[in-house]
N, C-alpha and C positions, 0 to 999 in steps of 0.2 A: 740748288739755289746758288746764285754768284756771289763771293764775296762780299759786293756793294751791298748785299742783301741777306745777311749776315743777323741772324737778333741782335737787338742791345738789349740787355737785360737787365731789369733794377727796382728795386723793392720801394714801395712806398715810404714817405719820411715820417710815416705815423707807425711803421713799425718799429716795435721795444726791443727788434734781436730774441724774441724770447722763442722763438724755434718754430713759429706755427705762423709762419708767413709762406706768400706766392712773390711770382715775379712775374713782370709782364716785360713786352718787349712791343711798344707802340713802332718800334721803326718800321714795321712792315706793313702797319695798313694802307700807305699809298701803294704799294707796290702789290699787295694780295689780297686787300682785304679784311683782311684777320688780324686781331690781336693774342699775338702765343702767352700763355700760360703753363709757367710750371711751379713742382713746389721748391723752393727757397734749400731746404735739406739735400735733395737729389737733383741738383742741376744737370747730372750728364743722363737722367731721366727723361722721360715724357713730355713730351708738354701738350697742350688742348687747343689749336687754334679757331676762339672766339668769332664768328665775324662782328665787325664792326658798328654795327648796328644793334646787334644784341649785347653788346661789352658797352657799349654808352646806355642801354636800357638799366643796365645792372647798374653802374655806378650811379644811372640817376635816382636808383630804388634804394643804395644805400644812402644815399644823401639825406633821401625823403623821410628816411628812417623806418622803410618797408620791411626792414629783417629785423626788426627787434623783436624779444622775448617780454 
């Protein structure tokens, strides 16, 4: 990947810090498609890259309040 095209990486503004968050990194989906996902804890870890169209299907089901218990 080139430089320009580098994640930015950064945690939602609704997380507490309390250790059990993700990070996404939207700068890449003009460029590939995907939004990467990793966990918050192990940044130099994995990440999952989402495509775009199923990473908006999710946040539109959390909204909707699709994953509540």
């Amino acid at each position: 990947m080139a430089s320009n095209e580098t994640p930015h990486w950064f945690k939602s503004s609704y997380s507490d810090n309390g250790g059990d968050c993700i990070e996404v990194a939207v700068s890449l989906v003009a460029s590939h498609g995907v939004v990467p996902v990793r966990d918050s804890k192990n940044p130099a870890g994995p990440a999952l890259n989402v495509p775009t169209d199923a990473f908006t299907s999710f946040v539109t089901g959390i909204k909707a309040g699709a994953f509540t218990n």
